[in-house]
Each structure stands twice: as structure tokens, then as C-alpha cells.
C-alpha positions as CSV (number, residue, x, y, z in Angstrom):
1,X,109.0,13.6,59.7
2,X,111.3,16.6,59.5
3,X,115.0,16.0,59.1
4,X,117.3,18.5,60.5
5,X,120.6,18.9,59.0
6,X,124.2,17.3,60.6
7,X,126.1,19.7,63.7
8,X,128.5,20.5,61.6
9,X,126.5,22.4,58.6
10,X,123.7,24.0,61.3
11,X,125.3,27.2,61.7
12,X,125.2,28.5,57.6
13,X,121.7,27.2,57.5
14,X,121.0,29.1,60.6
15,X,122.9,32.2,58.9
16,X,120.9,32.2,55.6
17,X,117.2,31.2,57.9
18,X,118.1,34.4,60.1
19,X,119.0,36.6,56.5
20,X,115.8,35.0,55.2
21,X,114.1,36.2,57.8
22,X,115.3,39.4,58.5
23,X,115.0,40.6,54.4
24,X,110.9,39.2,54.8
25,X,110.5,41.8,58.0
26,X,112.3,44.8,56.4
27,X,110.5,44.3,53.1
28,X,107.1,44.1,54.7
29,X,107.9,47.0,56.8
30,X,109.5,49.0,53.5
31,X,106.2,48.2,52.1
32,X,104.0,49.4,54.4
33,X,105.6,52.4,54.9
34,X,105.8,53.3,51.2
35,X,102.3,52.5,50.9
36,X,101.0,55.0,53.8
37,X,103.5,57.6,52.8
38,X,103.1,57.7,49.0
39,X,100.0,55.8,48.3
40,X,97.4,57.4,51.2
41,X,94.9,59.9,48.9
42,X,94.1,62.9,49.9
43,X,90.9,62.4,51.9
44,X,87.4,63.4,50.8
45,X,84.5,64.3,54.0
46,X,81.6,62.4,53.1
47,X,80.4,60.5,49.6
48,X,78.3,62.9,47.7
49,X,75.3,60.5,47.4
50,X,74.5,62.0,43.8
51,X,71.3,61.7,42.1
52,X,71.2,62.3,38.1
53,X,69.1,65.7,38.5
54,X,70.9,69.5,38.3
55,X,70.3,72.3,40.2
56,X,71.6,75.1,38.3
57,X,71.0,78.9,39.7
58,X,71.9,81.9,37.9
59,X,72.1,85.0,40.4
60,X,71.3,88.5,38.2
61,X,73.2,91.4,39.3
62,X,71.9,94.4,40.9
63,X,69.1,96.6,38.9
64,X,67.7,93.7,37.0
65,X,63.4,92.8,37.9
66,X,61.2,90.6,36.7
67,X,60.5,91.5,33.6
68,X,63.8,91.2,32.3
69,X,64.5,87.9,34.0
70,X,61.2,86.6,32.8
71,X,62.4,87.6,29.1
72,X,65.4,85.1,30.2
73,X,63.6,82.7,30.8
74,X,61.5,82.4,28.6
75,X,65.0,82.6,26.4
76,X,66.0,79.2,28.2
77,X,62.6,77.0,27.7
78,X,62.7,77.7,23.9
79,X,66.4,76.7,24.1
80,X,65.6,73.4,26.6
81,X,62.5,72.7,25.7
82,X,62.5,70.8,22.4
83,X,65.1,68.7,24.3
84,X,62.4,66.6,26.6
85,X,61.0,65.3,23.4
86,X,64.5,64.2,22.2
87,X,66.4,60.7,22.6
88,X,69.4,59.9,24.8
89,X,71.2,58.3,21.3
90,X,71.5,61.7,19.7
91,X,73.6,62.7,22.4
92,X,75.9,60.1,22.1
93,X,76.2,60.3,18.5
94,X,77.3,63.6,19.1
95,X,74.6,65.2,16.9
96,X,73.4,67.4,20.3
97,X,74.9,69.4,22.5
98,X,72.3,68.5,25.3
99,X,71.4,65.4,26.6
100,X,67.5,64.5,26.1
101,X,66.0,65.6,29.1
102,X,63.3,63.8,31.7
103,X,61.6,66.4,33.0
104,X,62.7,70.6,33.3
105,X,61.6,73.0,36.0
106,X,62.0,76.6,35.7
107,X,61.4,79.1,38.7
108,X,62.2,83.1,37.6
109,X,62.8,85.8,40.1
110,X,63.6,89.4,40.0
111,X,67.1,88.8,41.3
112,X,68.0,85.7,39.3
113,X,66.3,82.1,38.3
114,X,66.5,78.6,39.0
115,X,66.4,75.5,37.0
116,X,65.5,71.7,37.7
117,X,66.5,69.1,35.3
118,X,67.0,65.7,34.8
119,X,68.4,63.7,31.5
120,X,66.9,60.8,30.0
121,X,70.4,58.7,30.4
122,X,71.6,58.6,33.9
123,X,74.8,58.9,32.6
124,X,74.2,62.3,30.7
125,X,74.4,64.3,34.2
126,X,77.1,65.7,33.4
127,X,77.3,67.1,29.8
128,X,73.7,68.4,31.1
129,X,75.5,70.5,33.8
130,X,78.2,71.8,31.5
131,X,75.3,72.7,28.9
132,X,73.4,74.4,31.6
133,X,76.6,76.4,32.6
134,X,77.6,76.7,28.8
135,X,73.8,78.0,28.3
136,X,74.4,81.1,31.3
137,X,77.7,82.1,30.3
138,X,76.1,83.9,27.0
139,X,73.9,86.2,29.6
140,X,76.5,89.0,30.4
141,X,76.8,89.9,34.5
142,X,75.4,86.9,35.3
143,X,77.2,84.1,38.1
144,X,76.0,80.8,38.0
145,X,75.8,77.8,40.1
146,X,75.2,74.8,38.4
147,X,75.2,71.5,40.9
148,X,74.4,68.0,41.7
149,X,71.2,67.0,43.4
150,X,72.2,64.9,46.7
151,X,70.7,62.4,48.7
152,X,73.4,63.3,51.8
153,X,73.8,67.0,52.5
154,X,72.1,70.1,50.1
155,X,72.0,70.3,47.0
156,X,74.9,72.7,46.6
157,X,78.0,70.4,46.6
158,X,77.5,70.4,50.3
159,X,80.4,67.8,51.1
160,X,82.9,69.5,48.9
161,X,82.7,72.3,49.5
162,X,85.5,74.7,50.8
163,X,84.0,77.4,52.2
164,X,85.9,81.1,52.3
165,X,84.4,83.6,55.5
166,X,85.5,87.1,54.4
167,X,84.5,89.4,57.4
168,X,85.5,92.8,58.3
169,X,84.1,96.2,59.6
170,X,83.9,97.7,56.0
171,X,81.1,96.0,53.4
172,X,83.0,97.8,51.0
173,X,86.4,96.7,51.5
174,X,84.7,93.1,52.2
175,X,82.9,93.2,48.6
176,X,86.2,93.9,47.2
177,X,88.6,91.5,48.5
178,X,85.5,88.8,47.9
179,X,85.7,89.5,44.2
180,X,89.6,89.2,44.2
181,X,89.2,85.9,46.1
182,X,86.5,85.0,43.4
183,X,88.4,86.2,40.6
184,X,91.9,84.1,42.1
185,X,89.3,80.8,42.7
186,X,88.9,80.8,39.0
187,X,92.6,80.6,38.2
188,X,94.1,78.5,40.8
189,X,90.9,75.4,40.0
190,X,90.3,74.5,36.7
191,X,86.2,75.6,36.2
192,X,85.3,75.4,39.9
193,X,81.7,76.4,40.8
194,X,81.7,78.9,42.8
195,X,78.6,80.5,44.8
196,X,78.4,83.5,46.8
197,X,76.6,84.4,49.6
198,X,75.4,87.5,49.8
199,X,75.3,86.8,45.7
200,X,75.9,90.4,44.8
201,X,79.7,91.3,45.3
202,X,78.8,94.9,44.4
203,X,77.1,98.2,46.4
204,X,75.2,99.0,42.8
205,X,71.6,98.0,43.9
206,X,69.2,100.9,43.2
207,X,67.7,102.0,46.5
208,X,65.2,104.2,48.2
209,X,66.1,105.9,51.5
210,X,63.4,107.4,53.3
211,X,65.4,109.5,56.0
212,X,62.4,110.8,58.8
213,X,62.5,114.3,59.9
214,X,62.6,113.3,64.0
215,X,61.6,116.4,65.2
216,X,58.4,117.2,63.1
217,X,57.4,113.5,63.5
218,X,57.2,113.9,67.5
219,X,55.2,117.0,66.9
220,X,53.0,114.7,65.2
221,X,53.2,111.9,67.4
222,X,54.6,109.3,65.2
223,X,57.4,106.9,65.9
224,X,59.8,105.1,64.1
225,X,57.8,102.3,63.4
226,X,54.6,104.6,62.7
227,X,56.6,105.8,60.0
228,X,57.4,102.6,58.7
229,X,54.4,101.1,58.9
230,X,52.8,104.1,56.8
231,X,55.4,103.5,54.1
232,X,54.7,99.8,54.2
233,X,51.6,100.8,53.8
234,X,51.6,103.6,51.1
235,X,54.1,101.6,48.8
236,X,54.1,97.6,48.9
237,X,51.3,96.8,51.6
238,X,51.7,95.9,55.2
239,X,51.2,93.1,57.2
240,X,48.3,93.5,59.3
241,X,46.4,90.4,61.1
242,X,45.1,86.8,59.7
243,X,42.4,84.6,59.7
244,X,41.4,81.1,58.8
245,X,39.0,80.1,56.7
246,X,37.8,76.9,56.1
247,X,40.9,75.7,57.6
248,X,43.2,77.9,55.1
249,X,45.0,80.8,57.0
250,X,44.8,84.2,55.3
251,X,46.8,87.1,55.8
252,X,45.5,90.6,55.9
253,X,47.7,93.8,54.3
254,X,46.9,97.5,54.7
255,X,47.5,99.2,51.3
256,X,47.0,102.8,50.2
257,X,45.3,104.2,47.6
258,X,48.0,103.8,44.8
259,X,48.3,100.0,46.0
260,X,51.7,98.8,44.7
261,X,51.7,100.8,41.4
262,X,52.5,104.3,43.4
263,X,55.4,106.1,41.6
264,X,58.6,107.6,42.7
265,X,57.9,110.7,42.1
266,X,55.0,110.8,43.3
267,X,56.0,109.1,46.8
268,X,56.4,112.3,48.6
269,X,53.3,113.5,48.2
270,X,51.0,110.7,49.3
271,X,48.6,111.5,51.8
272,X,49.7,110.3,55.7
273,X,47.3,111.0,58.4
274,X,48.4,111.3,61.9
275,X,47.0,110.4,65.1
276,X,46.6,114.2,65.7
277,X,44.0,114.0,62.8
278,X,45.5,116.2,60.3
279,X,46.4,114.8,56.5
280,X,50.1,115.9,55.9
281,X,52.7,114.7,52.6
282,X,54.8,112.3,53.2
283,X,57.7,114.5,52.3
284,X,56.8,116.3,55.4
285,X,58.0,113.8,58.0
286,X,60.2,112.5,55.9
287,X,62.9,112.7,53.2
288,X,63.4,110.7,50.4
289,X,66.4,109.9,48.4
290,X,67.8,107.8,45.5
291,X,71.0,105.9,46.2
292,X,72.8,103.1,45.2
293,X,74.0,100.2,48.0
294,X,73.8,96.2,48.6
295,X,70.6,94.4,48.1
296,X,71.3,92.0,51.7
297,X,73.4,92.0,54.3
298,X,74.8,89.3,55.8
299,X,76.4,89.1,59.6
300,X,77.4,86.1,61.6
301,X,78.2,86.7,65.1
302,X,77.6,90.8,64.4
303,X,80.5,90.7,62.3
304,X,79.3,91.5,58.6
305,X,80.7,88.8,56.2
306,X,81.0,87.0,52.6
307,X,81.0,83.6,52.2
308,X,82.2,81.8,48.9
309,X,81.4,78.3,48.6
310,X,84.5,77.0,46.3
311,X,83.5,73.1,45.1
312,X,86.8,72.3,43.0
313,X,87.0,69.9,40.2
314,X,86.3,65.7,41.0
315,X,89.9,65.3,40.2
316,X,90.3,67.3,43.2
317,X,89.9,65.6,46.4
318,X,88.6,68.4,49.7
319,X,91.9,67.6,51.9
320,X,93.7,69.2,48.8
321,X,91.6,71.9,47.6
322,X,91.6,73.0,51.3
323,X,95.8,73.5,51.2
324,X,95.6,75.1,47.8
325,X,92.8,77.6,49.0
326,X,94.7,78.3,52.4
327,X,98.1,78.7,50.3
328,X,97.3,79.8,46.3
329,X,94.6,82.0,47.6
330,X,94.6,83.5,51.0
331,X,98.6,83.6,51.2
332,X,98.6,85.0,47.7
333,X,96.2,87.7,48.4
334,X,97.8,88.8,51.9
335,X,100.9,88.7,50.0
336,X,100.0,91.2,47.3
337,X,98.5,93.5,50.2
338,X,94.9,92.9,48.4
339,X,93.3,91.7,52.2
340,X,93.6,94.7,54.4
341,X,94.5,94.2,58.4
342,X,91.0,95.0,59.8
343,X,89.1,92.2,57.4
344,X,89.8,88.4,58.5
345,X,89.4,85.5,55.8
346,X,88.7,82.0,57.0
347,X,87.9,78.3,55.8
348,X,85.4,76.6,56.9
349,X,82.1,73.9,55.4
350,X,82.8,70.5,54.8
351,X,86.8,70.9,55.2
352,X,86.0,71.8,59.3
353,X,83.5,68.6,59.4
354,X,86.8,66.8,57.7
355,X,88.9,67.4,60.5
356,X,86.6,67.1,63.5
357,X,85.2,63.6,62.1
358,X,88.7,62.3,61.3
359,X,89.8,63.7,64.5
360,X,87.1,62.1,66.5
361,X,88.0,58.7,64.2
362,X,92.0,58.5,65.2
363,X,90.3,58.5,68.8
364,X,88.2,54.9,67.7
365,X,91.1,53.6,66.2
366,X,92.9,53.9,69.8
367,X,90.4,52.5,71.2
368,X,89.9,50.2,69.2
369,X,93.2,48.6,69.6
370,X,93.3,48.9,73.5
371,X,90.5,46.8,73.4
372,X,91.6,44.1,70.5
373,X,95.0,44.1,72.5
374,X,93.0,43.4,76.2
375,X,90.9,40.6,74.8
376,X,93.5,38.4,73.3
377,X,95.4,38.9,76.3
378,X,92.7,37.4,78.1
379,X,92.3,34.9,75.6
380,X,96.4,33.8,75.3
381,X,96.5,34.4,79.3
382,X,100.1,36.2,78.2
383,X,101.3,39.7,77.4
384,X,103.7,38.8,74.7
385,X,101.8,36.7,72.1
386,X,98.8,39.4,71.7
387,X,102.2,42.0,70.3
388,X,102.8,39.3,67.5
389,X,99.4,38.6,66.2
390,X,99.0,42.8,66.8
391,X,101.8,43.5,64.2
392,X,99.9,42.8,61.2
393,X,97.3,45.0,61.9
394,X,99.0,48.1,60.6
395,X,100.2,46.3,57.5
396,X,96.7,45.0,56.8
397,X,96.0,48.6,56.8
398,X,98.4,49.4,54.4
399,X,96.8,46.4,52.2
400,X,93.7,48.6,52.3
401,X,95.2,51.9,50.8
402,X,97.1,49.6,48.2
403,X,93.9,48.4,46.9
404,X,92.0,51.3,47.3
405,X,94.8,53.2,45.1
406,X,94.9,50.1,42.5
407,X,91.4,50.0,42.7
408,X,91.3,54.0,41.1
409,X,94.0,53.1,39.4
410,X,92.5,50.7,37.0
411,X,89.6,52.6,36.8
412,X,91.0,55.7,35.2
413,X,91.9,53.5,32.7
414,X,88.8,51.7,31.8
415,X,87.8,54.7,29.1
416,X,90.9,52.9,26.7
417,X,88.0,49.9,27.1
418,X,85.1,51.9,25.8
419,X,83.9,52.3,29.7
420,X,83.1,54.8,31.9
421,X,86.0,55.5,34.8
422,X,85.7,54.7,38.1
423,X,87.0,56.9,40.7
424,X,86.5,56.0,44.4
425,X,87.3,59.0,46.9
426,X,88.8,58.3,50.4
427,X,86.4,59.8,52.3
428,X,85.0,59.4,55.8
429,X,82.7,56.4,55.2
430,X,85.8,54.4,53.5
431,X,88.0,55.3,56.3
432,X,86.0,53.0,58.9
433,X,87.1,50.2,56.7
434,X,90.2,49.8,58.9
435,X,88.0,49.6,62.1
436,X,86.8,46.7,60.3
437,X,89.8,45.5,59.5
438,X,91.4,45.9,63.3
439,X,88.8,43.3,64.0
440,X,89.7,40.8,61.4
441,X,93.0,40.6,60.1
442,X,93.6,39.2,63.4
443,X,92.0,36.3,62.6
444,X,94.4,34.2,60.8
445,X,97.5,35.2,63.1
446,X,95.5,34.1,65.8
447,X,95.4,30.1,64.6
448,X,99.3,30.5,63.7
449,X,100.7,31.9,66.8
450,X,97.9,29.5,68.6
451,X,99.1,26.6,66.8
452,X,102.6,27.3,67.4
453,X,102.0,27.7,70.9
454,X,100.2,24.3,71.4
455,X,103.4,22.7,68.9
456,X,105.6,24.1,71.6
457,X,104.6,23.5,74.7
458,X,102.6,19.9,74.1
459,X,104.8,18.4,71.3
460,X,108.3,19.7,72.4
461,X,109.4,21.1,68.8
462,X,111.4,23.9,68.9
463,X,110.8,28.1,67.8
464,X,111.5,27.0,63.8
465,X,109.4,23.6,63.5
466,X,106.6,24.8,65.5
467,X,106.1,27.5,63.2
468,X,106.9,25.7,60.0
469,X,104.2,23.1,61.2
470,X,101.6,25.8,62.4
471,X,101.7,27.8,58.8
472,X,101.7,24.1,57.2
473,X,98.4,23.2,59.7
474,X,96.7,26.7,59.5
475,X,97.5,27.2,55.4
476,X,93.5,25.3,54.6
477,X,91.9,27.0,57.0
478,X,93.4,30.5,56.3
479,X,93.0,30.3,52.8
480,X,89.1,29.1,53.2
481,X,88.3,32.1,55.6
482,X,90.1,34.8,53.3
483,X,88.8,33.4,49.5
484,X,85.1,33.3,51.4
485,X,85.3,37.2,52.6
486,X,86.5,38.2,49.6
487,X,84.1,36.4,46.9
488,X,81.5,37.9,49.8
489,X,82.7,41.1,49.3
490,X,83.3,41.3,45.4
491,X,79.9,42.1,44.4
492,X,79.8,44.9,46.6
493,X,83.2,46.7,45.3
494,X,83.1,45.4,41.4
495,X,79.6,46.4,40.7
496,X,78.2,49.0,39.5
497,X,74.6,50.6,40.6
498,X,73.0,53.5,41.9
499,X,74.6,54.7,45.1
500,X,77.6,52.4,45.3
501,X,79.7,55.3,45.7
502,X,78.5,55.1,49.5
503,X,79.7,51.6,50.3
504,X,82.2,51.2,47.9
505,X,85.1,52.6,49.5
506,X,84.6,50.7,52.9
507,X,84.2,47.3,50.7
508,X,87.7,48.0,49.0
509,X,89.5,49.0,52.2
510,X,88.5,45.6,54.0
511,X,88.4,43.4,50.7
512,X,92.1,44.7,49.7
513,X,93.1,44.6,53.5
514,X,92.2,41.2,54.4
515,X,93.7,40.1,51.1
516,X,97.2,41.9,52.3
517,X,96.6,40.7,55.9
518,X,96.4,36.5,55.0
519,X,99.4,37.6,52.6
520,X,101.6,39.1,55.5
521,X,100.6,36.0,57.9
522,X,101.9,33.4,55.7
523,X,104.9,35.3,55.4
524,X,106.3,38.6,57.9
525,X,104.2,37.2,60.7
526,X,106.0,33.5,60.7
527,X,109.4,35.1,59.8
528,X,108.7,38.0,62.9
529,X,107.7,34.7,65.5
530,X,110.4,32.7,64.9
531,X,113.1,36.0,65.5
532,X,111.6,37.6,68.5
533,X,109.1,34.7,69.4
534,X,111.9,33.2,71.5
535,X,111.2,35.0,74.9
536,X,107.6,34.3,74.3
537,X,108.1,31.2,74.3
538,X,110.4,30.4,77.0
């Protein structure tokens, strides 16, 4: 039986009840808003979904072939190879600067080579990218791209990356402001990878322009594409029909007499014979001169254009590599009058999918709450009662982040424990964590305000008592729902395993949340009914 206190000491009790009550609210509301204002992380676009294999690409500049890149390579197998025989534990006794490797894969071009690896130790991925990158730096002119095989997106850092759309009307002036904004990507981020696309940021590539003579080559009847299917023809072969045989298709080429091996200087005298039956040099129709320009060029929408793919370091997260690219880079070079009027430079990659998913999320999360709002006011049969149980949704929320920052916290220092650090990203998978949560930290509000509904209207207590008694009633149950979710959901935040970094961030949001959530309904959500419950209730 509750005993209420005499008339005449009812008001200081009611004083301190009301102070009580009013310090609970503005310290859960304090909280809150400290915790979404200091403790959100930047956000990431999607989990990378890594697999312990490299993809490392070194792009040769302009005038290397294939026999010097094969000399390369065969430089890097004797430097990699002896390390597939090798153990995992002489890496970690530090008696290697490579990890033993699983398997290596080696592809050489003429304009650069690629290499496939994976380590022995899962764990080595790392040091083997840094040794990869480590292993191209000694190669002068070279760029290198060394990333992280992925089960998601590419396997070019895909979901990280912050890509940089240089366009303009010159591909001169475009080369040169993309080697600034190279050059500025390697100070602002510490060891970024960067990749370029066209990957040579210079006009040095030896070339051969074969400018035709227009009037001679009507006199001879050959067209444009006469000519160039005669050159084709003359120099590297051209593509003529195909056939299958025995269910394999085979293509047929047209080559001349000098096959592939024709000479320079001798390309202006090769034989071309013309529909008007006469043999004439090709010099005739035709000039031919040595000059220097880009190996590729690259348009999008008829505009031509550079692209460099920026990935910044982990500790990084996209949300904030895309603000220091759009002020430490492009506002720095427009400032120092490197990026002339007529050439346009903007982001784009991951860090557009970033906003249009988050956009297209805040959209759910409005829905979302119409709809949990509309059903418990079908439920209560009452407008009011749904606003109370509604209020510790946004706090709940804020549970989430707390965790999720705790959570990264305590991982970065598990190395003082010999481990390896955890680091859990707030990216787009994690974020629908709190459309989970909408639906479930309602839960235990729901048997409070119910409870105190049903003390109120069947048992005659007042605001204060039926409260007191429904948090007293509802205190088993609660703690029973909340201690089963989160044992339930433990295994799938605290262990460790191949691709937990896709589901772990969505465990910790709703773990972490629920926990805050059954915290605030014992406390701000009994203190918040019994101050503005009253009109509810009457």
C-alpha cells in the first residue's frame, strides 16, 4: 500500500518531485543532443566487403613497350617469388619485409602491368599492399595503384572513392591542372592512392600521323576509310571477316607484305594499289609525320575530361574526404589561379551515391514514423498517448551513435592488448539500424504508458502512482525483452570473422540503441508522463 504524505508537507514534496523531474528530461534531452551533435561520425557509402587479395597496377608512362616492361617484370617475380615458398611467422618476427604469399599473378603490358596477390595470413593484406607500393616506387615515372579486392563494388576502392571530373575544351590545359590536383591529393591525404583515368597526364606519347593528300586520293578513287584500311593493312593487320570452326570463332586479318615488322622509314614507300589498277607509294596519297600527343582520349558527354579517383586513408571516413577535396583542393587551386575559367572540376563516385542513398534514407525515416505514429494511434484509440511512447525514439537513436562511437572507441585501443583494432565505419548499411530501432524501442514504452493508462482509468490512482506502479509492474518484463535482444545480438557485433564488417555496424546501432532506449523508459519517459501526461489523461 502506498502512503502519501500529510496536507500540510505535500507541497515541498511536490516541489522537489516536479525538480526531480524536470532535471531527468533536460539531462536526457542534453544528452541526446550532445550525442548527435558531437558524437555522429562522418558517414562512409557502403562497407567495402574486402577480401585478403591485392590488386596492384602500375601504369608506365608514355614511350615505354613491351620489352621494357617485360624486363620489369621479370624484375618483380625474382623479387616476389621466393616469397610463396615462405611462412607467415617470418613476417611477424619481423625478419621480412613481405608477408608469405598464397598465390602471385603477373600480367605485363606495353603501357604498364598488373599484379594479383594474396598472403598466406589473412591478416598480412596489408603490409602486402604497402610492399607492393614500396616495391613500384623504386621504378622512376611510374604511378601506381595498389588496392583491395572486393566482394561489393570493383576492385578499385570503389566505395571510397572520391572521384575528381576535370573537363575543359583544352587536353592541354586539362593535363595540367590534373597533375596539380594530383600533385595537391598527395599533400592534403596522408599516402592516398590515387588513379587516373586517362593514366598518362602528359601529351609525350610517340606518334604517327598519316595526314592523306585529299585531292590525289580522289584522283585515285580512295576514301577516307580506303586509306585507312590500307594502313591497317600495311602496318598492324586489318580486321577482315570470321569464321567458326569446330564451334571456335576465328577472325580473319589482311596484312601486307612486311606483316607487323614494316619499318618507319620505310612506311612511305610500301606498295598501295588502287581501284584504278595502278601500284603507287604510300607517301603518294599520303604524308607521314612523327609527333608527340596523348595515348587515349577520354570524353564524357563530348566534353573531353580527367578523372582521378582519390581513396583517402581508413582513418578517413568518405563524408570527410569529400569536404577536404571540395575545400583543400579545388578551392585551393581556383585560388592560386592554377584552374583556368573555361575547364570545370567536379566530384563525383561513391561521394554522389552517399548523398542520393542517404537522401532517399531520411525519406524512410519519415515514413517510417508516420506510420509507427498511425498504428499506435489505432491501437491507444487517442492522439496524445502515441506522442509520449514516440519521444524516446530519437533518444534511442542517440543510444545507437553512443555505442557505435564507444564501440570504435575501445577498439582503437585493443593494440595496448596485443590485438588488432577494430574500426567500424558509419556507412549506409549501419545507418538502417535506426529503421530498426523506430520499430522497437517502442516496445517497452508501450506496456508503461499502457499500464499507466489501465492504473488510471480502472483503479482510480492518480498521474504519480499510476506511473510509479506501471514502471514497478513493467520493470520484469522490460528487462527480460531488452537482456534477450541484446545476448541475441552480441555475437553478431563482438565477433570477429570474415565479412563482419557488413553487418556489424547495423548490429551495434540497434544493440547500443535498444540498450539506451529500456534505459530512457525507466527513467525520462516516466518522468516526461507524469509532467505533461496530465491532459492525456483527463
Amino acid at each position: 500500500m502506498i502512503r502519501r504524505p500529510p496536507r500540510s508537507t505535500l507541497f515541498p514534496y511536490t516541489t522537489l518531485f516536479r525538480s526531480r523531474r524536470l532535471g531527468t528530461l533536460s539531462l536526457a534531452a542534453g544528452a541526446s543532443l550532445a550525442a548527435f551533435v558531437w558524437l555522429t561520425p562522418p558517414a562512409e557509402y557502403l562497407p567495402e566487403g574486402e577480401e585478403p587479395k591485392t590488386f596492384a597496377r602500375m601504369n608506365a608512362p608514355p614511350g615505354y613497350n613491351l620489352d621494357t616492361m617485360s624486363r620489369i617484370g621479370s624484375d618483380l617475380q625474382r623479387h616476389f617469388l621466393p616469397f610463396l615458398d615462405d611462412e607467415p611467422a617470418r613476417f611477424e618476427r619481423g625478419e621480412t619485409d613481405v608477408p608469405a604469399l598464397k598465390y602471385l599473378n603477373l600480367r605485363v603490358e606495353a603501357n604498364g602491368l598488373r599484379i594479383i596477390a594474396e598472403p598466406k595470413e589473412p591478416a598480412h593484406i596489408k603490409p602486402l599492399m604497402d610492399a607492393l607500393a614500396r616495391k613500384y616506387k623504386e621504378y622512376p615515372g611510374m604511378r601506381s595503384f595498389v588496392s583491395r579486392g572486393s566482394i561489393i563494388t570493383s576492385n578499385d576502392g570503389g566505395t571510397r572513392s572520391v572521384d575528381l571530373d576535370i573537363a575543359g575544351p583544352d587536353l592541354k590545359t586539362i593535363y595540367d591542372v590534373a597533375l596539380s590536383a594530383y600533385r595537391r591529393a598527395q599533400e592534403i591525404f596522408d599516402n592516398p592512392r590515387i588513379k587516373a583515368d586517362p593514366s598518362s597526364l602528359s601529351l609525350s606519347q610517340p606518334m604517327i600521323e598519316l595526314r592523306p593528300h585529299w585531292s590525289r586520293a580522289a584522283e585515285l578513287g580512295m576514301s577516307a576509310a580506303d586509306i585507312g584500311f590500307t594502313v591497317a593493312a600495311l602496318t598492324d593487320g586489318a580486321f577482315v571477316d570470321e569464321f567458326l570452326l569446330n564451334d571456335d570463332k576465328i577472325d580473319i586479318y589482311l596484312y601486307g607484305l612486311a606483316g607487323t615488322q614494316a619499318a618507319l622509314d620505310e612506311l612511305g614507300r610500301l606498295p598501295v594499289y588502287t581501284e584504278a589498277g595502278s601500284v603507287v607509294p604510300l607517301s603518294t596519297i599520303a604524308s607521314i609525320t612523327e609527333t608527340v600527343d596523348t595515348n587515349r582520349i577520354r570524353r564524357v558527354d563530348g566534353r573531353r575530361m580527367v578523372t582521378l579517383s582519390i581513396i583517402p586513408p581508413e582513418s578517413i571516413a568518405l563524408e570527410q574526404a569529400v569536404e577536404i577535396v571540395r575545400q583543400q583542393l579545388v578551392a585551393h587551386l581556383r585560388a592560386a589561379g592554377t584552374v583556368p575559367a573555361n575547364v570545370s572540376m567536379d566530384i563525383s563516385g561513391a561521394s554522389d551515391q552517399l548523398d542520393a542513398t542517404r537522401a532517399a534514407l531520411s525519406g524512410n525515416y519519415v515514413v517510417a514514423v508516420v506510420i509507427i505514429y498511425l498504428l499506435l494511434v489505432a491501437i491507444f484509440t487517442h492522439w496524445g498517448y502515441p506522442l509520449l511512447i514516440m519521444t524516446t525514439i530519437p533518444l534511442g537513436v542517440a543510444g545507437g551513435i553512443v555505442g557505435l562511437w564507444l564501440m570504435n572507441w575501445v577498439g582503437g585501443l585493443l593494440p595496448l592488448l596485443g590485438l588488432p583494432p577494430l574500426t567500424q565505419p558509419f556507412d549506409m548499411i549501419a545507418m538502417l539500424g535506426f529503421l530498426i530501432l523506430m520499430g522497437t524501442v517502442v516496445n517497452n514504452p508501450i506496456l508503461i504508458v499502457h499500464q499507466a493508462m489501465t492504473n488510471i482509468r480502472e483503479a482510480g490512482m492518480d498521474v504519480v502512482d499510476a506511473v510509479r506502479n506501471a514502471v514497478e509492474t513493467r520493470l520484469r518484463p522490460i528487462a527480460m525483452s531488452t537482456l534477450t535482444t541484446v545476448f541475441g545480438l552480441a555475437p553478431l557485433v563482438l565477433l570477429p570473422g570474415a565479412g563482419t564488417e557488413l553487418y556489424r555496424g547495423v548490429g551495434a546501432i540497434v544493440l547500443f540503441g535498444i540498450l539506451g532506449a529500456a534505459l530512457v523508459s525507466l527513467t525520462m519517459l516516466p518522468a516526461l508522463t507524469t509532467t505533461r501526461g496530465s491532459a492525456f489523461w483527463s
